[in-house]
VEXMARNU-981626 format. One record per residue (C-alpha): residue in three letters; x negated, y negated, z negated. Coordinates in steps of 0.25 Angstrom, whole numbers, padded with zeros to 4 digits, always signed. Example, Ala and Ser with C-alpha at 12.3 -4.5 7.8 and 13.67 -1.06 7.14 Angstrom:
<sites>
ala-0049+0018-0031/ser-0055+0004-0029/
</sites>
This chain:
<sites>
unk-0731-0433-0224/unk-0725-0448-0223/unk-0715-0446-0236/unk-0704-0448-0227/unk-0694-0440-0235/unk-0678-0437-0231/unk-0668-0431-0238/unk-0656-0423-0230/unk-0644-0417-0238/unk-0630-0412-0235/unk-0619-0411-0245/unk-0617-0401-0256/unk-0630-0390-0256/unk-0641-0397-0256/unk-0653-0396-0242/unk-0665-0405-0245/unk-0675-0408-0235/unk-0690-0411-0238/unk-0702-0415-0229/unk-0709-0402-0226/unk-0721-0408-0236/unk-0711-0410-0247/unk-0707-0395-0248/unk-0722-0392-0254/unk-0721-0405-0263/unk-0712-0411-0273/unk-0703-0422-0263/unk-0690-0423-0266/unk-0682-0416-0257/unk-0677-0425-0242/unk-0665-0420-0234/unk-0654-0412-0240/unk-0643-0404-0234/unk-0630-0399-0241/unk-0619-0389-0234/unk-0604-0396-0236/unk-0592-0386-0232/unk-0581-0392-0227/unk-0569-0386-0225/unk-0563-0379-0211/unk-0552-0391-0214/unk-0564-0401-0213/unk-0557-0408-0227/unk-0562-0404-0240/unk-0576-0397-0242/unk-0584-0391-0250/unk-0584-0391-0267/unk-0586-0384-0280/unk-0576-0376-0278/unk-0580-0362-0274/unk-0570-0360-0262/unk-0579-0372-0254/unk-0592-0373-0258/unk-0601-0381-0249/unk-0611-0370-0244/unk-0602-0359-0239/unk-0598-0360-0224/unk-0586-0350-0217/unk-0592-0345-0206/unk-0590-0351-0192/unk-0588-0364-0199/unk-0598-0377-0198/unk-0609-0378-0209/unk-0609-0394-0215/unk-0620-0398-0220/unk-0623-0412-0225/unk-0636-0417-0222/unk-0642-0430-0231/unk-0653-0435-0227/unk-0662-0445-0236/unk-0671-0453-0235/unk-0679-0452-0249/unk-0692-0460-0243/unk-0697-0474-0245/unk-0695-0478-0230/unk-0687-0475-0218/unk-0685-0463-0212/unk-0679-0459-0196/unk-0672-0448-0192/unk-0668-0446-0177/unk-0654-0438-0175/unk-0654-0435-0188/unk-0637-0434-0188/unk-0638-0426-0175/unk-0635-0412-0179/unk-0648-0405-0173/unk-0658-0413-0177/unk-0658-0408-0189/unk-0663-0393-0190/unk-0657-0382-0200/unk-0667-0371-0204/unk-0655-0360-0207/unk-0657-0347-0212/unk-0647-0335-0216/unk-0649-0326-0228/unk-0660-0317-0222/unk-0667-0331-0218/unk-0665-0329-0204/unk-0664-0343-0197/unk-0652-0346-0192/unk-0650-0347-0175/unk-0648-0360-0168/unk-0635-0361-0162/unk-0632-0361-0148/unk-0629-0376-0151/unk-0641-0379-0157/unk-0648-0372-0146/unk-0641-0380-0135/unk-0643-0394-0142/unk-0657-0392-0142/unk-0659-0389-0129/unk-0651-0403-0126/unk-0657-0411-0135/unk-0671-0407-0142/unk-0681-0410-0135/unk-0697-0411-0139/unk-0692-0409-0154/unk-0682-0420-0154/unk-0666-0422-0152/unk-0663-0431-0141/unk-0650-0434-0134/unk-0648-0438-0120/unk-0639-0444-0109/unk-0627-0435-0104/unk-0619-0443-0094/unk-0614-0455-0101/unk-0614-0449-0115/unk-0627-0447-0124/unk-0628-0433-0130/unk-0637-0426-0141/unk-0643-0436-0153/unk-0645-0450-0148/unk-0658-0457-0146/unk-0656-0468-0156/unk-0652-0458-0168/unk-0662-0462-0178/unk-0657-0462-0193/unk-0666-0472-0202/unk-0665-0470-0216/unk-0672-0479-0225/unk-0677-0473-0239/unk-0665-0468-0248/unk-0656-0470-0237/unk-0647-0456-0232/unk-0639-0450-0221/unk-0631-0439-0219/unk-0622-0430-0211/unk-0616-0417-0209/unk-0622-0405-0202/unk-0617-0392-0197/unk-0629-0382-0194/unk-0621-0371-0190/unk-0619-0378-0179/unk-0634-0377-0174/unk-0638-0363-0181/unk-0630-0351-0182/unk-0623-0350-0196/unk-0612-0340-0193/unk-0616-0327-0200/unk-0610-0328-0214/unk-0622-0328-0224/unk-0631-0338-0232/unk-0640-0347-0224/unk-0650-0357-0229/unk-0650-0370-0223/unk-0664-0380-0221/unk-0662-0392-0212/unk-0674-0401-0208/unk-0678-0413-0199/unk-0689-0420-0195/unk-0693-0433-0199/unk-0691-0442-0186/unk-0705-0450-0192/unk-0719-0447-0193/unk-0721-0436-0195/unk-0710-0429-0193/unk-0709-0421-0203/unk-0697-0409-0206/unk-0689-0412-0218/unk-0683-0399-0224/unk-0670-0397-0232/unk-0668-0389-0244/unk-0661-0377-0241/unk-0646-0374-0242/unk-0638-0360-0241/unk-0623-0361-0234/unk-0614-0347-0234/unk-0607-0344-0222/unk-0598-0338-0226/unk-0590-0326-0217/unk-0578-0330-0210/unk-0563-0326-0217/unk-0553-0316-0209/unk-0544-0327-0201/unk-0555-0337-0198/
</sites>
């Protein structure tokens, strides 16, 4: 392995990624995810308090998530599309540990856009759709990026219940290897009479 090392994170429960060889060793963690709720109003959010805590989601509403990512290395490191939604893969599981099914979304974006293992956009008219072909983000070392996620959109999270949340990405560079997150729980929680 090069030592390219990454962190990703989101905002309040802590998902840490770490090269597939760093899971054996003793690396510090790379990439973190958090979930962060956020009100039907869209003002507010999430606290101590117990009526809004941060991992609890109604059901039928968006999961947020927050995702960091670090770079914790001594040199650069590139990501293609790494803000564009799909290009960063969630492993979700329920409480039985059944994976999660791709939405019909997600399905439907794939078939538009993934191609030989990589997200690419194309020309549609005048208008360019799907991730652009110039979507690189270069972080040099210590330098971070984030920005919000919702992976209910892409896998199915509508049965109340406890789900674990894993999301990964492939390094862009030689050689190319998956970096893992920590896992997170999120509650969905079932819907209340009137919603």
């Amino acid at each position: 392995m090069s030592g390219r090392v990454l962190a990703l994170t989101t905002a309040v429960v802590m998902l840490s990624f770490v090269c597939l060889a760093e899971a054996q060793s003793s690396h510090p963690r790379a990439l973190s995810i958090q979930p962060v709720w956020i009100p039907p109003s869209g003002f507010g959010g999430c606290g101590p308090a117990p009526g809004h805590p941060c991992d609890v989601f109604p059901a039928g509403s968006d999961v947020h998530i927050v995702v960091l990512v670090i770079n914790v290395s001594d040199h650069p490191v590139t990501f293609r599309n790494l803000r564009w939604a799909p290009a960063v893969v969630y492993e979700i599981r329920d409480e039985e540990g059944n994976p999660a099914h791709e939405t019909e979304k997600l399905q439907k974006l794939k078939e538009e856009f993934y191609h030989n293992g990589e997200w690419l956009g194309h020309r549609q008219g005048s208008a360019w759709v799907g991730p652009f072909p110039d979507d690189d983000t270069v972080l040099q070392p210590g330098k971070q990026v984030s920005f919000g996620a919702m992976p209910n959109r892409l896998y199915d999270l509508s049965r109340p219940g406890v789900y674990s949340i894993v999301a990964k990405r492939q390094n862009d560079e030689p050689p190319h290897e998956w970096v893992y997150s920590n896992e997170i729980k999120v509650t969905i929680s079932p819907k209340e009479a009137g919603q």
